[in-house]
C-alpha positions as CSV (number, residue, x, y, z in Angstrom):
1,X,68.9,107.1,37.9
2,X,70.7,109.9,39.2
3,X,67.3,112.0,40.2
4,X,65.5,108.6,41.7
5,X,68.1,107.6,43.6
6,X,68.4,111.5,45.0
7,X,64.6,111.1,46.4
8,X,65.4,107.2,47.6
9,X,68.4,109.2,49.9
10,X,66.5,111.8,50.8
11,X,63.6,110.0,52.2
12,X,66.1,107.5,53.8
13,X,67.7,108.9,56.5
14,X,64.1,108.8,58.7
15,X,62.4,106.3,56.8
16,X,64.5,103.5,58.3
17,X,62.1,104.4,61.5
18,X,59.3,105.3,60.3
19,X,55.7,103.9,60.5
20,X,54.3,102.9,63.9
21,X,56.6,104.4,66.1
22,X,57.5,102.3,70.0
23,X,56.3,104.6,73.0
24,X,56.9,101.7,75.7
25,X,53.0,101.1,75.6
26,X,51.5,97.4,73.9
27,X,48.9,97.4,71.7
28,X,45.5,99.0,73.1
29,X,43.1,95.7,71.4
30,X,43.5,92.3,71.5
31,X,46.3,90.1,69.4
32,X,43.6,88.2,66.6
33,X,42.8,91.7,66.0
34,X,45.7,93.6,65.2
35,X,47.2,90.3,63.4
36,X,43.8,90.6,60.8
37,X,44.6,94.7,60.3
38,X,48.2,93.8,60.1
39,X,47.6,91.1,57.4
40,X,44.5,93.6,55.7
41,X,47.9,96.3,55.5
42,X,50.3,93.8,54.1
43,X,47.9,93.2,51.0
44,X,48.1,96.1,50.1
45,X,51.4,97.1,50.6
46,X,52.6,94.1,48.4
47,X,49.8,95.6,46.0
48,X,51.4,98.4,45.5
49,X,55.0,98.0,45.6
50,X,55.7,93.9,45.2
51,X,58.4,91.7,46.9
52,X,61.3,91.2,45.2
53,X,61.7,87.9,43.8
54,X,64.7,86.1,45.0
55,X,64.4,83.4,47.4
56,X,67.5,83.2,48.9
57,X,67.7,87.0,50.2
58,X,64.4,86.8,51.3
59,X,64.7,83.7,53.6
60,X,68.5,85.0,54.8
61,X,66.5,88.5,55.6
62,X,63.7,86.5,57.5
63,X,66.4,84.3,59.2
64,X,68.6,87.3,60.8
65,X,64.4,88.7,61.9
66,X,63.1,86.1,63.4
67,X,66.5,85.4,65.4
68,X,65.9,89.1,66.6
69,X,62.1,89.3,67.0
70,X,62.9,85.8,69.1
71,X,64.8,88.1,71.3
72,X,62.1,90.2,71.6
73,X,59.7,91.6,73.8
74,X,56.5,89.7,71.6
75,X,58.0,86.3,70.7
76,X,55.3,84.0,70.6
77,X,53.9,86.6,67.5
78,X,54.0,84.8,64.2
79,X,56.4,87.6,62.2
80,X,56.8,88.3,58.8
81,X,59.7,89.6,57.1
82,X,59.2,91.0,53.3
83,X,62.5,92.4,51.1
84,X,60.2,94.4,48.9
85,X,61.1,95.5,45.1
86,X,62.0,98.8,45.8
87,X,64.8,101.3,45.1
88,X,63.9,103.5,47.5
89,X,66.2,102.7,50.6
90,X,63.9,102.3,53.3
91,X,62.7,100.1,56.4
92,X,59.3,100.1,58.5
93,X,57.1,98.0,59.9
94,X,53.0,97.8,60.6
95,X,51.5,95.8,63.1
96,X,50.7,92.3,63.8
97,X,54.5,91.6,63.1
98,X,55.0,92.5,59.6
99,X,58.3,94.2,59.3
100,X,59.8,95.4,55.5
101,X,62.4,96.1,54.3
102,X,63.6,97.4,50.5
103,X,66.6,95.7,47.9
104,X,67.4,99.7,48.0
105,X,68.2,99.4,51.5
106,X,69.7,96.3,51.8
107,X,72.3,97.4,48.6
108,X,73.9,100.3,51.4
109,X,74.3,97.6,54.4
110,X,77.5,96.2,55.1
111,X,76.7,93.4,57.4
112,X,74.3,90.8,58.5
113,X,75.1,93.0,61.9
114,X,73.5,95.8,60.3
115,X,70.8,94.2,58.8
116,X,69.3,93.0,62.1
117,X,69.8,96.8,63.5
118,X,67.5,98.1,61.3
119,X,64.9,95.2,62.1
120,X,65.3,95.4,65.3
121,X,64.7,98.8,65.4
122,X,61.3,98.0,63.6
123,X,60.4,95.1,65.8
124,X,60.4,97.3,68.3
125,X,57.8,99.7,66.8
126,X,55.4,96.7,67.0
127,X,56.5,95.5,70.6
128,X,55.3,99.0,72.3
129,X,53.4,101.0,69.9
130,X,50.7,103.8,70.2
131,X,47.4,104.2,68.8
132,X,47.5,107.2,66.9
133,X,50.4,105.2,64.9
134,X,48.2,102.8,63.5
135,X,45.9,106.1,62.7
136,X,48.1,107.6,61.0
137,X,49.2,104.1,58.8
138,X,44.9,103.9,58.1
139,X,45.5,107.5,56.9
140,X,47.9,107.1,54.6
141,X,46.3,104.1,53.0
142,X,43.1,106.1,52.5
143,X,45.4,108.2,50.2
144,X,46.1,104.7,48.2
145,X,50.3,105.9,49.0
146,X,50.7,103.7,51.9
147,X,53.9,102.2,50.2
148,X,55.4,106.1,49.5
149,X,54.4,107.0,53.1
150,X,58.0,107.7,53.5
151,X,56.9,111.1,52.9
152,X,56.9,114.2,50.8
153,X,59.3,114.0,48.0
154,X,57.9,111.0,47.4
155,X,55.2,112.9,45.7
156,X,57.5,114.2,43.2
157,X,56.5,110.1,41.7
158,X,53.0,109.7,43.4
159,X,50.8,112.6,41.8
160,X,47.9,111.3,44.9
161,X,50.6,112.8,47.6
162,X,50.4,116.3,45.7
163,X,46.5,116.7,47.4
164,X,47.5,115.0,50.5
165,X,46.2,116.9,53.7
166,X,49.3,119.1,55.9
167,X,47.8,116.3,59.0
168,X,47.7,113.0,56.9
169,X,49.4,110.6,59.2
170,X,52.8,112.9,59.8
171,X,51.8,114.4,63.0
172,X,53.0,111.1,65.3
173,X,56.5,110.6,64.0
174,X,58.3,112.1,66.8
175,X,61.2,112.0,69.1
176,X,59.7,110.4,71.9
177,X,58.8,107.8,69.9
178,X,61.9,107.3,67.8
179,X,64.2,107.5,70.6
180,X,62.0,104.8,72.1
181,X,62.8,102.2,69.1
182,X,66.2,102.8,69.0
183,X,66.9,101.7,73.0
184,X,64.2,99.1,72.5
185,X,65.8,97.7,69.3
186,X,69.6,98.2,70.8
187,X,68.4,95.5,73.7
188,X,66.9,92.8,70.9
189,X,70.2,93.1,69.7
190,X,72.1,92.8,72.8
191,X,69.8,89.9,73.9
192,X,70.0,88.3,70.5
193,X,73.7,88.1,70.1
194,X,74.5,90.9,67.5
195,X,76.9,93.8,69.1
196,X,74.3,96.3,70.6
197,X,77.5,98.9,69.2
198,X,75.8,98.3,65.6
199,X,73.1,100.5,66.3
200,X,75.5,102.9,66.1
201,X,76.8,101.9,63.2
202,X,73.6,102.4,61.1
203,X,73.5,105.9,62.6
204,X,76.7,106.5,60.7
205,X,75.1,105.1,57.6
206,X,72.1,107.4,58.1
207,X,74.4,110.2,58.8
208,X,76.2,109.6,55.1
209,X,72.7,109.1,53.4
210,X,71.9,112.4,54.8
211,X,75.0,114.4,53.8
212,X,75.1,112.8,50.6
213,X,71.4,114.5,50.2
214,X,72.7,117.9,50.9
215,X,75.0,117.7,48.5
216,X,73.2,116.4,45.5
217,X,70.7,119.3,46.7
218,X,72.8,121.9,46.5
219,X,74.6,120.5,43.0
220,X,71.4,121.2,42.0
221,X,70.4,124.2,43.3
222,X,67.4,123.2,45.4
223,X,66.9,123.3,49.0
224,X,64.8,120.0,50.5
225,X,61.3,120.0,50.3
226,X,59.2,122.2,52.3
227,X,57.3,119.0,52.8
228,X,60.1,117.2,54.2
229,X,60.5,119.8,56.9
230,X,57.2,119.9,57.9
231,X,56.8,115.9,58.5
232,X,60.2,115.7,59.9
233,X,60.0,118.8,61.9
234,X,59.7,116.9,65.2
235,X,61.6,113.8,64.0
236,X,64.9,113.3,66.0
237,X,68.1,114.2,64.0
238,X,71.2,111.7,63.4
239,X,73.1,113.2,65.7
240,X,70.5,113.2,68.7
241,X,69.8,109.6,68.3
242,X,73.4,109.1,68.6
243,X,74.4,110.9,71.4
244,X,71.0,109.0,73.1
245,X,72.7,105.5,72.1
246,X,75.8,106.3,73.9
247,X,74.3,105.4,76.7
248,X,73.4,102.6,76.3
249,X,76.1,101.0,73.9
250,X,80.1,101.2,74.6
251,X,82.1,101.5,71.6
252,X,81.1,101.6,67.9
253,X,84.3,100.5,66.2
254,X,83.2,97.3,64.2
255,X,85.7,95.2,62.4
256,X,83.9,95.5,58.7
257,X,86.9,93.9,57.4
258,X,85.3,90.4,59.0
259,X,84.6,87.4,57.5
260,X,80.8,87.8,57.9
261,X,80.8,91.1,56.4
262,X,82.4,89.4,52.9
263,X,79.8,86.4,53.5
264,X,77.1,89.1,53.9
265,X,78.4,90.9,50.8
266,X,78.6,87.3,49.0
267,X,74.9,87.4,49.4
268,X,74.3,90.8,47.8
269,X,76.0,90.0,44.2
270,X,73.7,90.2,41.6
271,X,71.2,92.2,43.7
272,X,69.3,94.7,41.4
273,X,70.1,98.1,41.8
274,X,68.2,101.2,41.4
275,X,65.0,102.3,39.4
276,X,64.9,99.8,37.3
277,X,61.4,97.8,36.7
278,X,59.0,100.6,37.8
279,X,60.7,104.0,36.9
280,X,62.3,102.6,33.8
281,X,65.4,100.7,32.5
282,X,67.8,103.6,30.7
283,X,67.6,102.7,27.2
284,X,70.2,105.0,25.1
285,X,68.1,108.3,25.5
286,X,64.5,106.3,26.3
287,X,63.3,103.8,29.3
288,X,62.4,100.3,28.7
289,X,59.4,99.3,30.6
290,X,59.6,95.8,31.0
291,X,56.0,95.0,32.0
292,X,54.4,96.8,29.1
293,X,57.5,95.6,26.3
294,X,57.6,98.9,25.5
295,X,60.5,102.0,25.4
296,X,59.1,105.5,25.6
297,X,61.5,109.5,25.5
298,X,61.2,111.0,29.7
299,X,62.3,114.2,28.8
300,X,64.6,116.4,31.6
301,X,62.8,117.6,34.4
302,X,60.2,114.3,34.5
303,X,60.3,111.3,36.4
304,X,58.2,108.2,35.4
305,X,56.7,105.3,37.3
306,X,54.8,102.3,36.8
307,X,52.6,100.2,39.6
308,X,53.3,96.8,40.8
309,X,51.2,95.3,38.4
310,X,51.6,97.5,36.0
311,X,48.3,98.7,34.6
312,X,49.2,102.2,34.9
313,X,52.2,104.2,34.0
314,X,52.8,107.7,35.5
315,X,55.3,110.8,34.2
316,X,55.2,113.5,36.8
317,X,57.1,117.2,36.4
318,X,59.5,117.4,39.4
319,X,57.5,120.4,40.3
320,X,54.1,119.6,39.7
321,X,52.8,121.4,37.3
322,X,52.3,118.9,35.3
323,X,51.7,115.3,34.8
324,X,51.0,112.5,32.7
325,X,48.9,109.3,33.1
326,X,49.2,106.0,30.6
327,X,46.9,103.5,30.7
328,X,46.6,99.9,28.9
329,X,43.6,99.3,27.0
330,X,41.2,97.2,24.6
331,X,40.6,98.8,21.5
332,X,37.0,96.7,20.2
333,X,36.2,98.6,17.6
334,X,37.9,98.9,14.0
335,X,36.6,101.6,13.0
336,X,38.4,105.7,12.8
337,X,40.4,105.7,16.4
338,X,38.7,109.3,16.9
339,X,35.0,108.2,16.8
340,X,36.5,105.8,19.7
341,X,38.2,108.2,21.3
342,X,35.3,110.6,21.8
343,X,33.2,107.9,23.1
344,X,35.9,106.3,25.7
345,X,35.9,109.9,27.0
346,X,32.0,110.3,27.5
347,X,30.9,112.4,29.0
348,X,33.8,114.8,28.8
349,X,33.5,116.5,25.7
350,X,36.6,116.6,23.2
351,X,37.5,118.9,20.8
352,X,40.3,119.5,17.9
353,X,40.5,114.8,17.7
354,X,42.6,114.2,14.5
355,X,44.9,111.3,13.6
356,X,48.9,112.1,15.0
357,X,50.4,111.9,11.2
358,X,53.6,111.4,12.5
359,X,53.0,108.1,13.9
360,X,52.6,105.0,11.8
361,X,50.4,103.3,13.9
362,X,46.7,104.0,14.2
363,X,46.1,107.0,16.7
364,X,43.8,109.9,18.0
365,X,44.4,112.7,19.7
366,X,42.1,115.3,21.0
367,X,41.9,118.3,23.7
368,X,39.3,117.9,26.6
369,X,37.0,119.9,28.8
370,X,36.2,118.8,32.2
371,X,34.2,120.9,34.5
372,X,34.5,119.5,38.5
373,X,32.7,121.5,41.3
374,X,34.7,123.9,43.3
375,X,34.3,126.1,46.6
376,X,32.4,128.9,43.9
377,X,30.7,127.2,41.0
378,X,32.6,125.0,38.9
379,X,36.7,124.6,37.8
380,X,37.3,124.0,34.2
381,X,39.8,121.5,33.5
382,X,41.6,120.6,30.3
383,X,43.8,117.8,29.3
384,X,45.5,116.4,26.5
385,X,44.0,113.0,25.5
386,X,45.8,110.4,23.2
387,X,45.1,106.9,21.6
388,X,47.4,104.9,19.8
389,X,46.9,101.4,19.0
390,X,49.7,98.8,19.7
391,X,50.3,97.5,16.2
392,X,49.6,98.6,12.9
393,X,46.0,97.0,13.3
394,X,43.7,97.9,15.7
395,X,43.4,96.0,18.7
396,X,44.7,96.9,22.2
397,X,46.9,100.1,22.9
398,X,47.6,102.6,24.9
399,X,45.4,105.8,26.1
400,X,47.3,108.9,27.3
401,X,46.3,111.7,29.6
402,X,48.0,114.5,30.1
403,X,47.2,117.1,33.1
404,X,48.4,121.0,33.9
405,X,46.7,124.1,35.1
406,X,45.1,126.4,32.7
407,X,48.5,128.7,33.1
408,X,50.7,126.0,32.1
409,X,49.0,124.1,29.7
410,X,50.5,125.1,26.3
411,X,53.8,124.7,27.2
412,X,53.6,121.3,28.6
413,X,50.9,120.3,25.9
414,X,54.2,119.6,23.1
415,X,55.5,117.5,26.1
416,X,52.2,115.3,25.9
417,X,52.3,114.6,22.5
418,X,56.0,114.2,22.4
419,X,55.9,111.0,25.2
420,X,53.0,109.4,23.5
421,X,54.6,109.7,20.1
422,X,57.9,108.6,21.6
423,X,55.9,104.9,22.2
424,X,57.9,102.0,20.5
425,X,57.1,98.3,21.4
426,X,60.1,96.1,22.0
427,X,60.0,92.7,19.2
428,X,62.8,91.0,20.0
429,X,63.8,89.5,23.3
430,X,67.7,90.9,22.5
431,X,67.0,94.4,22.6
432,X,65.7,94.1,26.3
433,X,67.8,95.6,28.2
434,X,68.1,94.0,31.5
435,X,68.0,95.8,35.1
436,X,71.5,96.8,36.4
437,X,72.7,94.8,39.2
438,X,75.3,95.4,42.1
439,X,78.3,92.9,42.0
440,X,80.7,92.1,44.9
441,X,84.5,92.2,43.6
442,X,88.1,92.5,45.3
443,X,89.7,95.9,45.1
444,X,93.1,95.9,43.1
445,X,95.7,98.1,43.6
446,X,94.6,101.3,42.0
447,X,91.2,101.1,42.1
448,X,89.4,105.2,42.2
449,X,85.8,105.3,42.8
450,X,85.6,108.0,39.9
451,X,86.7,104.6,37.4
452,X,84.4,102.5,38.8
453,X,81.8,105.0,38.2
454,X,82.5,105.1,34.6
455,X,82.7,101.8,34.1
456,X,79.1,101.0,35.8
457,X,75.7,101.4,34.8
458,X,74.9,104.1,36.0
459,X,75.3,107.0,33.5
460,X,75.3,110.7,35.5
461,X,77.6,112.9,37.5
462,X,76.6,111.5,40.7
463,X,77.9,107.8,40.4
464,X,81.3,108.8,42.1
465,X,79.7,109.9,45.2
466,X,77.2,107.0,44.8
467,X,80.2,104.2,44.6
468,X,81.4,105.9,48.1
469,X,78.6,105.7,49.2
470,X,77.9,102.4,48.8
471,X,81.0,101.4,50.1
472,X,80.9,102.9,52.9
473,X,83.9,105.4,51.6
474,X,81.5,108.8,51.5
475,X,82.3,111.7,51.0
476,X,85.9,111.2,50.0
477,X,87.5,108.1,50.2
478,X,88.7,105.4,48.3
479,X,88.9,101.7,48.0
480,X,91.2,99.6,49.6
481,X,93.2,97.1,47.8
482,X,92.1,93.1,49.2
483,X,88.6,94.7,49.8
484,X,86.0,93.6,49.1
485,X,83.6,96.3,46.8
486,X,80.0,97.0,45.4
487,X,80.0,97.5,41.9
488,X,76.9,98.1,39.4
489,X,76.9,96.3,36.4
């Protein structure tokens, strides 16, 4: 949780402005046009990342959009709003009025007020965009990552972003541009009826998210990605975008103590929190998988991730040297599990395929050879392969391959064999855990963030700061009593 939420944070503090940046120029082709792109886009971002299945956030998020896209500078477009099912906090938007926003984002808002500051600010990115923008979206999607686009340490859970191109769809994001959305989006506001001052507001949020970063990097003794520098080199910081809202907004000091904030909160409870479907529910010193029924050993120093639909489960090294892909499949013959091992593999060549004795279930596992062209000649590859079959019978299971350089191989090789033998499918429905979830509460009299923390669900050194953070209390404070609070149970 602790590590996933880390990267979520990180990419935060720009994402919130990210794709399809406003210059103060419309669209460049006609309407029907950027509508059918638009729609093309939204396939596959739902492809890849899924909305998040509850009705009654989704049509309160699409209520407080379409009150501000009416406001707008494009009214008569048909918009779409989409809460997607992500713990990544994050916001953008593509064209023909599809605007998105993540449950990990909406679980650090405060206020309906807030909410429609961050979709203004991405209504605005389709009211007066550019056309390199929508380049640099088309790029991104080539790399099948459009729904990590919000940028490099993003790659530490998308192997694909590891062999991304320096140029792939970063150059555009830039302060021009951002600047732009933020005036743009601060008038929808005003002309909608929210205070413009919000804007501000979320700036402050940003500005938390991004301290909060620094210090979980430097807990950790790791400086932010060289990738993250290099996309956001040009980006606009907090405190720029601030000092440009000032003039246009008056003051920022929002009663958050209102009674729409606690109706706004109301809505929240039972909101799920964090990496739960696709990276894993904690499950004592394993993660439960709930689209495959199955809990499987991460060990330190890997991150896991599933698709939307769940056909393929990745474990990546936070540094890249190595990496893991699992893969459903149909086992149709009954025969020895090797014999169909070295055949699924044709025509990569496998060597050293012998039953893993340790596991009770059928399985195969076997070293292989893979020669791909290169600048001079030909680079040899070699991977750990693995089949184990799902029951004690043969029928469908699970196929395992496991990637590092030549260099790094035999250390990470163990690491292979100890996540596919790690494998158990869940029987019974009771020993499924179910996703944490954030819960609104009132604050008693001597309530500490550092209790809360150990009395939620989230299991690390890093809840305290987390709790303030959600609560708008980061870096230091505390909760006030009559308040009302997240929680994450």
């Amino acid at each position: 949780m602790r590590q996933i939420f880390k990267i979520a944070i990180c990419l935060s503090a720009t994402s919130v402005m990210l794709i399809g940046c406003a210059t103060g120029k419309l669209w460049s082709f006609d309407e029907a046009s950027e509508v059918e792109a638009g729609s093309k886009q939204h396939e596959l971002i739902l492809g890849q990342i899924g909305a998040y299945n509850d009705t009654k956030i989704s049509d309160f998020v699409s209520s407080i959009g379409n009150k501000v896209a009416s406001a707008s500078d494009r009214p008569d477009l048909r918009w779409h709003f989409t809460v997607l099912d992500s713990a990544i906090p994050n916001a953008f938007a593509t064209q023909g009025g599809y605007v998105y926003i993540t449950r990990g984002m909406l679980a650090l808002l405060q206020s309906d007020t807030e909410l429609a500051a961050i979709l203004s600010h991405e209504i605005a990115h389709i009211c007066a965009q550019d056309t390199p923008h929508k380049q640099a979206v088309g790029n991104m999607m080539g790399l099948g990552v459009l729904g990590m686009i919000v940028a490099a340490p993003a790659l530490l859970l998308v192997p694909q972003l590891a062999a991304a191109p320096a140029s792939a769809g970063m150059a555009t994001i830039s302060r021009k541009d951002e600047l732009n959305a933020d005036r743009l989006g601060t008038e929808y506001l005003r002309r909608a009826g929210f205070p413009p001052e919000t804007m501000q507001t979320v700036m402050e949020l940003l500005e938390s998210m991004e301290a909060y970063e620094r210090e979980q990097q430097k807990a950790a003794g790791r400086e932010t990605s060289r990738w993250w520098h290099r996309v956001y080199a040009s980006h606009p910081t907090t405190e720029n975008r601030q000092e440009k809202l000032s003039n246009v907004t008056s003051s920022h000091n929002l009663d958050l103590a209102s009674t729409s904030q606690n109706e706004f909160l109301s809505r929240l409870d039972g909101l799920e929190f964090g990496s739960s479907k696709y990276e894993g529910i904690f499950y004592g010193k394993k993660r439960y998988f709930m689209q495959w029924n199955i809990v499987m050993e991460i060990p330190d120093g890997w991150v896991g991730l599933t698709d939307y639909k769940g056909s393929e489960l990745w474990f990546v090294r936070r540094d890249r040297k190595a990496r893991m892909r699992m893969q459903r499949i149909t086992l149709i013959q009954d025969g020895q599990l090797c014999e169909w091992l070295i055949n699924w593999m044709k025509p990569t060549p496998i060597t050293e395929s012998k039953p893993i004795r340790e596991y009770e279930n059928p399985s195969c596992t076997g070293v292989a050879h893979e020669s791909t062209p290169a600048f001079f000649g030909h680079h040899e590859n070699i991977f750990r392969a693995v089949i184990i079959a799902e029951g004690k019978t043969v029928g469908n299971g699970y196929l395992f391959r496991g990637y590092s350089d030549d260099t790094t191989f035999a250390e990470n090789d163990s690491i292979f064999l100890l996540m596919a033998k790690s494998v158990e499918v869940l029987q019974t429905a009771d020993k499924k855990p179910k996703p944490p979830t954030l819960h609104i509460r009132i604050s008693r009299p001597g309530d500490k963030f550092l209790s809360l923390a150990r009395n939620s669900r989230i299991k690390d050194n890093n809840a305290e700061s987390l709790m303030r953070l959600l609560n708008r209390r980061y870096p230091n404070g505390e909760p006030v009593a009559g308040e009302f609070i997240k929680v994450i149970e």
